[in-house]
C-alpha positions in Angstrom: 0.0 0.0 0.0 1.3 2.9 -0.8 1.0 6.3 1.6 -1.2 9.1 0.8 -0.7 12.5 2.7 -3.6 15.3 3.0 -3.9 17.9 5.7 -6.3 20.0 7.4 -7.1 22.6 10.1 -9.1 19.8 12.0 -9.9 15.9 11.3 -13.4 14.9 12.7 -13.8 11.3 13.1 -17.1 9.7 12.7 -19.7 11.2 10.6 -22.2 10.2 12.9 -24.4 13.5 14.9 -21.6 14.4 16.8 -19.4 14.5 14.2 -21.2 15.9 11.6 -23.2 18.9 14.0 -19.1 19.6 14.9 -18.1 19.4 11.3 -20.7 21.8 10.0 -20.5 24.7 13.2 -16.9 24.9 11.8 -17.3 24.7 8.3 -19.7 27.8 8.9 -17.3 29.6 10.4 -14.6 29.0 7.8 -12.5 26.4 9.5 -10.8 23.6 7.4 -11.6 20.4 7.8 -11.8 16.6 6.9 -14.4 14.0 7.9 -13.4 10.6 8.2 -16.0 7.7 8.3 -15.6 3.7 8.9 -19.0 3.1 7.3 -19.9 4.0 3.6 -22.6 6.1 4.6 -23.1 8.8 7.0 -25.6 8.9 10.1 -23.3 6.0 12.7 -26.0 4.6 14.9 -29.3 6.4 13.0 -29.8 4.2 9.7 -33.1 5.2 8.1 -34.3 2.2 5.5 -36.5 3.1 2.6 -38.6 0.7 1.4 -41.9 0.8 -0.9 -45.0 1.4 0.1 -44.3 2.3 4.1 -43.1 4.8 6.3 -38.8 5.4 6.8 -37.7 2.3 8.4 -35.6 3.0 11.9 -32.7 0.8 12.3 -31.3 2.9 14.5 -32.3 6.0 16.8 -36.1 6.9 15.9 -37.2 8.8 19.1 -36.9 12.5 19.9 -37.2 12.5 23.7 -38.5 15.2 25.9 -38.0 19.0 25.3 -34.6 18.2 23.0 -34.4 22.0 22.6 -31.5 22.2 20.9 -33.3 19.8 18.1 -35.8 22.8 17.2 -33.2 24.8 15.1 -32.6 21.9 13.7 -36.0 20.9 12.7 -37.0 24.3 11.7 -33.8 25.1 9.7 -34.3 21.5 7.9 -37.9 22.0 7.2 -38.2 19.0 9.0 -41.8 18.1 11.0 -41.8 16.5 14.4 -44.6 14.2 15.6 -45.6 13.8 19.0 -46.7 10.4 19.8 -50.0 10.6 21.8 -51.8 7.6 21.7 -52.4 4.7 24.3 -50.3 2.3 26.0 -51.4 -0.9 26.9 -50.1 -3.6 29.0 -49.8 -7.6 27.9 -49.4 -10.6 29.8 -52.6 -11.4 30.5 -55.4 -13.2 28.5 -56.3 -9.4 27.3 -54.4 -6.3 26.4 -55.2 -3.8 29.6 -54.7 -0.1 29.3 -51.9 1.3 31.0 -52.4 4.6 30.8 -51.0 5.4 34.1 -47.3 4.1 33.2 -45.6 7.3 33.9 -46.9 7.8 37.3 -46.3 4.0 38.8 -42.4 4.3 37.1 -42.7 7.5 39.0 -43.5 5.6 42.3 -40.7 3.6 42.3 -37.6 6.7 40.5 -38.6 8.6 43.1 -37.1 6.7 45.5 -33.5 6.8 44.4 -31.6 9.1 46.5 -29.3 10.8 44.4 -27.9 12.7 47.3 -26.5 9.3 49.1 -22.8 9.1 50.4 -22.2 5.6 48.7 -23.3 4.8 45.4 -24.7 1.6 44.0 -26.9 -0.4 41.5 -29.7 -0.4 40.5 -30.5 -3.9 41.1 -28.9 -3.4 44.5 -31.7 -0.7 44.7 -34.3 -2.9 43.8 -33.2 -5.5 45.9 -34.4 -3.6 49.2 -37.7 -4.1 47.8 -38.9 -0.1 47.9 -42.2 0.3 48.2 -42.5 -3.1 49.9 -44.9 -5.8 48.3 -47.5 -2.4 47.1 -45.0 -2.0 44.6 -43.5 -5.2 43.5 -45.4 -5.0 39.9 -44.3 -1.3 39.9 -40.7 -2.3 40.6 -40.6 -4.9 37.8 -41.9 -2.0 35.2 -39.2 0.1 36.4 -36.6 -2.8 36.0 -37.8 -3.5 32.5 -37.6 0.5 31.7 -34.5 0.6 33.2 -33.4 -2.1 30.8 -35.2 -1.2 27.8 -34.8 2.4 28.0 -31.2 2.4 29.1 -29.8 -0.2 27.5 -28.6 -1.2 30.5 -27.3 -4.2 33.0 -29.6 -3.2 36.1 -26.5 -4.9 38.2 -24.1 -2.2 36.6 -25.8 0.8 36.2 -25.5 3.7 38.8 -28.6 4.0 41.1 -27.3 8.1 41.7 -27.1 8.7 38.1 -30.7 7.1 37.6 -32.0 9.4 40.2 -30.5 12.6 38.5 -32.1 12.3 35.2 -33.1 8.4 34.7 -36.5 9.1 34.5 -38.7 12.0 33.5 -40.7 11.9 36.9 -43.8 14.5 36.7 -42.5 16.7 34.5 -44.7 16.2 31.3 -42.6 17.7 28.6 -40.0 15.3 29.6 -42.1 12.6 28.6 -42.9 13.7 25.3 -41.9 11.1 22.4 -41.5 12.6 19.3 -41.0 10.8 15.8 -40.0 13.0 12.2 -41.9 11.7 9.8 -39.8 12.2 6.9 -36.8 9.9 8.4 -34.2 10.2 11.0 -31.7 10.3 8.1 -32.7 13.9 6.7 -31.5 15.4 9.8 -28.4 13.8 9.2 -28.3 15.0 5.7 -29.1 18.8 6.2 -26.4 18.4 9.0 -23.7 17.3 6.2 -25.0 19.1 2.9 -22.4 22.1 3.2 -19.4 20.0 3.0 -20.4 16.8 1.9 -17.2 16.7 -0.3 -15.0 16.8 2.8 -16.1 13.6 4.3 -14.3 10.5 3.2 -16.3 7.0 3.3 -15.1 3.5 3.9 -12.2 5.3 5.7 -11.7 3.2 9.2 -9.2 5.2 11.2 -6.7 2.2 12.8 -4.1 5.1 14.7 -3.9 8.3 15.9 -0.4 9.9 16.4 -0.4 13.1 18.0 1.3 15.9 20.4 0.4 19.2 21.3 -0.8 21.0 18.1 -0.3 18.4 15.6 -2.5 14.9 14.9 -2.0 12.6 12.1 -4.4 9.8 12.0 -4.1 6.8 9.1 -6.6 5.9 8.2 -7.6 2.1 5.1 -9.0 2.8 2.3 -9.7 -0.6 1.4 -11.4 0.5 -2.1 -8.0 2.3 -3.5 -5.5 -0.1 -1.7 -4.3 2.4 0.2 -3.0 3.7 3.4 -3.5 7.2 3.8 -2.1 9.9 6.2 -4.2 13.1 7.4 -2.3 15.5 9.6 -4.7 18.3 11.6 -3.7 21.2 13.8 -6.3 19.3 16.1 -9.3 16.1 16.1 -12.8 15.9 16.8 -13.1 12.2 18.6 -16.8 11.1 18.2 -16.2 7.7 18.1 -19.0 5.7 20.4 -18.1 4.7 23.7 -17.7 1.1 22.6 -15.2 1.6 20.0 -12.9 3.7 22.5 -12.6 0.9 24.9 -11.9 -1.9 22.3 -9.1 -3.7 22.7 -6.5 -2.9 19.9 -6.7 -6.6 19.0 -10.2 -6.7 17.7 -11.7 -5.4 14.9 -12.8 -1.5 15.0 -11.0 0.0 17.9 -8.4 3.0 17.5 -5.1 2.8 18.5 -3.5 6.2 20.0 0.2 6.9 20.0 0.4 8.4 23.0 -2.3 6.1 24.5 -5.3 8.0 25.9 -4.1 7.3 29.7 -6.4 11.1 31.1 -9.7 8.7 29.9 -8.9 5.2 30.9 -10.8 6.4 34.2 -13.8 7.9 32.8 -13.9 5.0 30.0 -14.1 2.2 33.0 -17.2 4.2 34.5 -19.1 4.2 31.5 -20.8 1.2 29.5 -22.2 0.7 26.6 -26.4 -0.9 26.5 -27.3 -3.4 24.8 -30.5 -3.8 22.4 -32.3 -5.5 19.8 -34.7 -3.6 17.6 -37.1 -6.3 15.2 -39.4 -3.9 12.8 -42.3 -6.3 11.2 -43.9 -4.9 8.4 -47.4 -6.9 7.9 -50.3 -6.6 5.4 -52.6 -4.7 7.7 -53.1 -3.3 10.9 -54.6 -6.1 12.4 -55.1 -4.5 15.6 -57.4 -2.2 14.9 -59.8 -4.9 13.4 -62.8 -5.0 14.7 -61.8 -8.8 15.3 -58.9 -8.2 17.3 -60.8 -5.6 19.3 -63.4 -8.0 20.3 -60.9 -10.7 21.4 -59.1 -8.6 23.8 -62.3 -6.5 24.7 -61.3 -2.8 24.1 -62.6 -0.2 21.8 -59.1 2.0 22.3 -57.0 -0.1 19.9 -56.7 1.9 17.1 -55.0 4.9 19.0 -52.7 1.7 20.0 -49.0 3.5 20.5 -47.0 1.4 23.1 -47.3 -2.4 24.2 -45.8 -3.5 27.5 -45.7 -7.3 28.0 -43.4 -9.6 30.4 -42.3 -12.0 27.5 -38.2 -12.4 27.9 -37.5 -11.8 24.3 -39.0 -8.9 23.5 -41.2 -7.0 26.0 -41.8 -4.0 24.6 -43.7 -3.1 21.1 -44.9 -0.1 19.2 -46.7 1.1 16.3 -46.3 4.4 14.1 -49.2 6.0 15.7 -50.8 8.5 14.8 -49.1 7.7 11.7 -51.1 4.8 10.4 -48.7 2.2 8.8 -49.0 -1.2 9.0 -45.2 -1.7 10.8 -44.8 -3.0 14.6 -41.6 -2.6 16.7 -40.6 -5.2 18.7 -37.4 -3.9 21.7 -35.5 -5.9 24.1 -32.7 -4.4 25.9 -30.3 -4.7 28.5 -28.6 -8.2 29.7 -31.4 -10.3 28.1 -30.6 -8.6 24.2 -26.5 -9.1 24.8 -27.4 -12.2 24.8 -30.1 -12.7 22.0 -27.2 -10.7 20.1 -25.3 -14.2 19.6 -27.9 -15.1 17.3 -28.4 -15.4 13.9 -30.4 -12.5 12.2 -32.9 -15.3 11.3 -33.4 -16.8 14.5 -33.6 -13.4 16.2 -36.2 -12.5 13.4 -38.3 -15.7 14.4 -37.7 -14.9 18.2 -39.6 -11.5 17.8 -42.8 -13.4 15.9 -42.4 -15.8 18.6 -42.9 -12.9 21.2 -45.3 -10.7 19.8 -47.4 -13.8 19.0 -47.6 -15.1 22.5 -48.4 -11.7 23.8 -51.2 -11.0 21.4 -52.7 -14.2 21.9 -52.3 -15.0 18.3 -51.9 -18.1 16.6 -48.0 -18.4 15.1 -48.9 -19.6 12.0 -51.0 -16.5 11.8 -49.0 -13.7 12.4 -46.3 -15.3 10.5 -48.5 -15.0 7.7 -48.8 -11.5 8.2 -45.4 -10.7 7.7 -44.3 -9.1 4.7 -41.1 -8.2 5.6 -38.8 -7.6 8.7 -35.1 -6.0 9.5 -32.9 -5.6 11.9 -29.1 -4.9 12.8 -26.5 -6.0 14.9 -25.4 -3.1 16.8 -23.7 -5.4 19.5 -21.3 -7.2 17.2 -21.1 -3.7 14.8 -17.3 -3.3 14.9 -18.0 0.5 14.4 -21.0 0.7 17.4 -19.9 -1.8 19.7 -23.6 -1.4 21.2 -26.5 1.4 21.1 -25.4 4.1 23.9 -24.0 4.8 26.9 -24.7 4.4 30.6 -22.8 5.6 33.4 -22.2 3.2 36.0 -21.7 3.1 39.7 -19.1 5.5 40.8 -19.6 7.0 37.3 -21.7 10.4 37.7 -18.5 12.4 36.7 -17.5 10.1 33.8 -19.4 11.7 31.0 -17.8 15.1 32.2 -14.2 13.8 32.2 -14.2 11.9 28.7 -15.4 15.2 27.3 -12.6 17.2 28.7 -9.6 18.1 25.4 -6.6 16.6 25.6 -3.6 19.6 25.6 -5.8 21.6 23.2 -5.4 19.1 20.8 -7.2 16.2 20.8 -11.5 17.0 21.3 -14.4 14.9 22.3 -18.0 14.4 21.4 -20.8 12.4 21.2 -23.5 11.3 23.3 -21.4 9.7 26.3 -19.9 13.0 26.4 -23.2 14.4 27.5 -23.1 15.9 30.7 -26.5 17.8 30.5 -28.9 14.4 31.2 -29.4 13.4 27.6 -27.0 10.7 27.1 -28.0 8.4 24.7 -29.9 10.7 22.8 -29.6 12.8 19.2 -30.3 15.7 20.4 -27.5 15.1 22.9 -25.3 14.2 20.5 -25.6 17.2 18.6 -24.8 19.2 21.3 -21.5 17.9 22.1 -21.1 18.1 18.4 -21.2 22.1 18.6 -19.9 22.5 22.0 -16.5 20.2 20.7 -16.8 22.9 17.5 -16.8 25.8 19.6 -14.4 25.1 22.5 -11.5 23.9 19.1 -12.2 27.6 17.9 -11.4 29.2 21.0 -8.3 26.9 21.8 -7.0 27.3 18.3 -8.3 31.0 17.8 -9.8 30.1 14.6 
């Protein structure tokens, strides 16, 4: 292979949210730069499907959650529509779906009783153990496990029962349980975010080592399609790699190696994890639920307005609709310990592991619903070399970690991304954006560009 050397004011890697949100705040104010990206398409873990005759496909995030503020500029700027997600939820596990219209407030009764003020930290399953609530709560506390799971991403024995009482939960405040979809795709946000510079991001460009000192970086980066090795030095670099790929061992496939090696974040990294979770979309022939059928069997008139479906079943637990879009796709979730390990699956088994789920919980017979289905997709973000998992979670003893992985490096070496967070929206887009312009702005000011 032969070397190839191009230079730049600054090298973002990843052309994920962060990355991109970075990449743009300084190509609009004049800064050079280059974008580097493992995958051959931009977006990292949002990956928006098209396929005829439905609604964008999520692979990847779909949810806008709660206020997300700094989305609206977005939003507005992209001509971009949100859509708040007000219909029902429902509970199964029993012979009928039951509305649970009051999941908020019983999650509340059991968050509530995290003190984040205590001297010593601890789990959340170390929580739960004490049994809060005593046995009043016991179906309360298994909801909140399964949100804490499913929501998180997260191993309830790992994850930090301070953190969860910061900003786990939404509590009462009801703009902080708004869920908002944008109907035209995830994947439009991410390309209004790269349109400016779109030449300047190079695909299929895995970045294997980082060599740098104060003021100067050269990363080398495959190019696999030219047969090359190529060198690209920068005054400074954006990191926006996930969470997962910056604790990879330099043995496996993915990771970065850094020359020096990152020794100020080896702290922070070991208080952070990244969740786990398996997302199955179904795409059927109709919207069987709203039949006036299926209505009768499970005795409820409120199935049409159908948004959310809470079950018990190990696989996958949790399901949703498109409501109020009408579209004839369910979501089937599992998260935390349970999808780490459905993860060592074959896509096709995990496919026939969701129709196994959402069968038993809707009473319906297999052969049925699997004649239904029209089509189905889903990705591995656990075994994704360039993921390494969904999104972070702070775990005990790791309140400050976000905070400290986000800090420079000797005004050279920068950090975004969602674990970098430190305003309570890890694991979110909206989070991720903003460490995307925050990393853009505090470069600027240490390179007085």
């Amino acid at each position: 292979m032969s070397p190839d050397h191009v230079k730049a004011e600054v090298l973002v890697i990843g052309a994920g949210a962060a990355g991109l949100a970075a990449a743009r705040a300084l190509h609009e104010a004049g800064v050079d730069i280059i974008v580097v990206e493992a995958r051959d398409r931009p977006g990292g873990r949002i990956w928006t499907r098209r396929e005829t005759g439905t609604l964008p496909i999520e692979l990847g995030a779909e949810f806008i959650h709660g206020r997300a503020a700094e989305f609206d500029d977005v939003l507005e700027a992209a001509s971009l529509t949100r859509l708040d997600i007000g219909g029902r939820r429902f509970r199964a596990g029993t012979r009928q779906l039951r509305p649970l219209d009051d999941f908020w407030e019983r999650l509340d009764r059991v968050m509530r009783r995290l003190d984040g003020r205590a001297r010593r930290d601890r789990s959340f399953q170390d929580f739960l153990d004490d049994k809060p609530g005593g046995r009043r709560l016991a179906a309360d506390r298994h909801l909140a496990r399964q949100y804490v799971e499913g929501f998180h991403g997260a191993d309830p024995r790992l994850i930090s029962a301070r953190v969860l009482a910061e900003s786990g939960s939404p509590g009462d405040d009801t703009h902080e349980r708004r869920l908002g979809r944008i109907i035209d795709g995830y994947d439009r946000v991410i390309e209004w975010l790269a349109a400016p510079f779109a030449d300047r991001i190079r695909f299929c460009s895995p970045v294997t080592a980082v060599r740098w000192e104060p003021g100067g970086v050269s990363a080398t980066i495959t190019d696999a399609a030219a047969d090359k090795q190529r060198s690209l030095a920068a005054r400074a670099a954006i990191i926006t790699v996930p969470v997962g790929v910056l604790q990879g061992s330099k043995d496996s496939s993915g990771p970065i190696r850094f020359v020096p090696a990152l020794r100020q974040k080896q702290e922070a990294l070991s208080k952070l994890a990244s969740g786990s979770a398996i997302r199955v979309v179904l795409q059927l022939k109709n919207r069987f639920w709203s039949s006036d059928e299926f209505a009768k069997q499970h005795r409820a008139e409120e199935l049409e307005t159908m948004s959310f479906i809470h079950g018990t079943d190990t696989d996958f637990p949790t399901w949703w609709t498109t409501y109020p879009a009408l579209a004839p796709l369910l979501v089937g979730w599992c998260g935390g310990p349970r999808a780490r390990e459905l993860s060592s699956l074959n896509t096709h088994e995990i496919l026939e592991r969701a129709i196994d789920a959402l069968a038993r919980q809707l009473r319906l017979q297999r052969r049925r619903l699997h004649g239904l289905v029209t089509g189905a997709w889903t990705h591995d973000w656990e075994n994704d070399p360039y993921a390494r998992g969904v999104y972070s979670y702070q775990v005990v003893g790791g309140r400050l970690a976000s905070a400290a992985l986000a800090r420079p490096i000797r005004r050279t070496l920068f950090f975004a991304g969602e674990a970098t967070d430190t305003d309570g929206a890890t694991g979110t887009v909206h989070g991720a954006i903003a460490t995307g312009r925050r990393a853009a702005a505090q470069i600027m000011r240490a390179l007085d560009l």
